[in-house]
N, C-alpha and C positions, 0 to 999 in steps of 0.2 A: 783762486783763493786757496790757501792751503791749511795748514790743519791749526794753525798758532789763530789766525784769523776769524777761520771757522770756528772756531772755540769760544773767542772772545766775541761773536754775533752770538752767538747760543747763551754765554751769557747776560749780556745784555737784556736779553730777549726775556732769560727769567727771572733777572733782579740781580744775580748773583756781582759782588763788586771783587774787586783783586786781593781784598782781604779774606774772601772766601764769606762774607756777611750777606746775606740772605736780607733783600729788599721789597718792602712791603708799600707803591707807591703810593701818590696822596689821593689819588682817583678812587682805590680799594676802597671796598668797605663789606668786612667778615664780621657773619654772625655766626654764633655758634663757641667751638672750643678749638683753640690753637694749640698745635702741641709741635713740638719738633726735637729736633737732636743737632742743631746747630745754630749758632748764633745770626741775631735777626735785628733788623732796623725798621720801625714801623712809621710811616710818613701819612698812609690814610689811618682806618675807623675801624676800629675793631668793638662787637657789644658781646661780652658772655664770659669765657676763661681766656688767661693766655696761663700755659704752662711750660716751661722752659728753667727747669731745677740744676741743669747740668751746664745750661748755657746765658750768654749774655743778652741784654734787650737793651736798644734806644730806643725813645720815643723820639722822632724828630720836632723839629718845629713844628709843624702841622700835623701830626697827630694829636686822635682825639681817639679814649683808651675809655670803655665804662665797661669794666669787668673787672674780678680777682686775678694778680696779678704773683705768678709763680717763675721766678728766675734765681740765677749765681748772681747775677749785680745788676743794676737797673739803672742806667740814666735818662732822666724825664728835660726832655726840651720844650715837651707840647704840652699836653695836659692828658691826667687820668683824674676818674673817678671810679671809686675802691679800693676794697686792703692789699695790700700789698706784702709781699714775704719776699726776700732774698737770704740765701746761704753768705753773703759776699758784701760789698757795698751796691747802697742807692744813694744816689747822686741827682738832686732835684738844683739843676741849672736855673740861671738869672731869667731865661724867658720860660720857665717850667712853672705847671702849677698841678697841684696833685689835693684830692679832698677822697679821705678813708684813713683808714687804720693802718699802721707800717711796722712791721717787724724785719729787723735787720739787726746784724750786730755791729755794722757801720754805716752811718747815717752823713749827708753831709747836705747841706738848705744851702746855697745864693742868695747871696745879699739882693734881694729883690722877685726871689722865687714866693711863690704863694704856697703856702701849706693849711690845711685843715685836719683835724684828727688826733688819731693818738698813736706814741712810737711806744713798742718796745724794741727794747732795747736786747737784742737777748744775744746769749755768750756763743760764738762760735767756737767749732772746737782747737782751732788754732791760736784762737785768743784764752780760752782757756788754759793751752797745753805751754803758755807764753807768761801767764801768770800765776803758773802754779809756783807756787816756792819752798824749797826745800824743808821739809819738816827733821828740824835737831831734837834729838832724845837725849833728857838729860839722866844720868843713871843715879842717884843718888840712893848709898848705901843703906837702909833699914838697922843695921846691926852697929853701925860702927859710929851714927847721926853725925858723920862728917860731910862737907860739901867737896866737891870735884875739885881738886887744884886749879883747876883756869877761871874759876868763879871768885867775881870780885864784888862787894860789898859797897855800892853806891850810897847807901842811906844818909850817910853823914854831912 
């Protein structure tokens, strides 16, 4: 065996796929609080937190998710129960069902996904920084009560 091989048994062995995505199989089931610094695919049952603010989460088909729900973007194939927050998008797929509250600043439901709850909506700062728009100062003189020359009079 040599070390390409070895490598790829070793991963295998701890979930890890060629994308470097961290496999959580469907036999699992974590209680408690999940926290990591790399992105994660969950196929069992997780009950308590997941926190992953920096990173990505699937739920697969057969997950089953009852806890507060912390990630950059979140796609639901299985099913969760609780709020949920992403920095990023949540993406609740056609065999996806999700019941809790969702904050995200991009939201996206399947035509045949199940949702319960309430979203906000709330501004990221990249969405912000994208609809900011430039504020025009108009200078109009106090002394002289004329208007700017490039000011035109639509009223008529």
């Amino acid at each position: 065996m040599n070390a390409f091989e070895e490598k790829d048994a070793t991963n295998k062995q701890f979930g890890l796929n060629e994308k470097g995505v961290i496999n959580i199989g469907k036999s699992v089931f974590i209680k408690g609080e999940l926290t990591g610094d790399e992105d994660l695919t969950i196929e069992g049952r997780v009950e308590g937190k997941i926190d992953l603010r920096e990173h990505n989460l699937v739920i697969g088909p057969n997950g089953k998710i009852t806890a507060e729900v912390y990630a950059k973007s979140i796609t639901v194939m299985g099913s969760i129960v609780g709020n949920i927050s992403t920095s990023g998008l949540l993406e609740i797929k056609a065999s996806g069902s999700v019941v809790g509250d969702l904050s995200s600043p991009r939201i996206s439901v399947a035509d045949g996904a199940y949702f319960k709850g309430n979203i906000d909506m709330k501004k990221s700062t990249q969405t912000a920084k994208k609809t900011e728009s430039p504020k025009t100062e108009l200078n109009f003189s106090q002394q002289s009560g004329s208007l700017p020359k490039n000011f035109k009079d639509t009223t008529l």
